[in-house]
N, C-alpha and C positions, 0 to 999 in steps of 0.2 A: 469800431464802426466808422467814425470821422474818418480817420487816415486812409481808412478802404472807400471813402465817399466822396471822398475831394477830388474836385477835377483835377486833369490833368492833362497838357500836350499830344496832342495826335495830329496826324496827318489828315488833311482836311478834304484830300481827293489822292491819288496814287501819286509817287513821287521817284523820280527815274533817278538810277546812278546815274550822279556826275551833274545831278539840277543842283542849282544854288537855293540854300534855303531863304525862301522870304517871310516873311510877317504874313502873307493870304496863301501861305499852305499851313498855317496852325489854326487848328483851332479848339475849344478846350470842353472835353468832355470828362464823366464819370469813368475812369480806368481803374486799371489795377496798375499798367505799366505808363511810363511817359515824365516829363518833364513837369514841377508844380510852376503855376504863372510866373513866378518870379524870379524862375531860373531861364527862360525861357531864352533871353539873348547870350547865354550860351552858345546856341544853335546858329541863330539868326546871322547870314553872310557866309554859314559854312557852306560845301559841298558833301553832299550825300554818297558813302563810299559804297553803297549796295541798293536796288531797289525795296521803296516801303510800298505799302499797300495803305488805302483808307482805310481810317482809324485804328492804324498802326502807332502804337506809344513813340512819342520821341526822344532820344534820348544823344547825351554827346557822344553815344558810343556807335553809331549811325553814320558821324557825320567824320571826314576830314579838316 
């Protein structure tokens, strides 16, 4: 039940191929899918190689 209850990375409004990911498009809710916080800069400085939608899990496999 924890592992299924911990937040998690999402997108925090729609996010277009080809945006640069920032710090104020994350933000961390209850998922199933997405990044856990501490993985997070990962992502951050990537670019987005498909469009996400809000509250879309984030994941490195998203990103360029």
């Amino acid at each position: 039940y924890r592992e299924v209850s911990r937040k998690k990375a999402v997108a925090k409004r729609n996010i277009e191929a080809g945006e640069k990911m920032t710090r104020d498009l994350v933000t961390f809710k209850r998922s199933d899918s997405g990044l856990p916080p501490g993985d997070i800069d990962l992502i951050i400085g990537r670019v987005a190689n498909k469009p996400l939608s809000e509250n879309d899990g984030l994941s490195t496999e998203h990103f360029i």
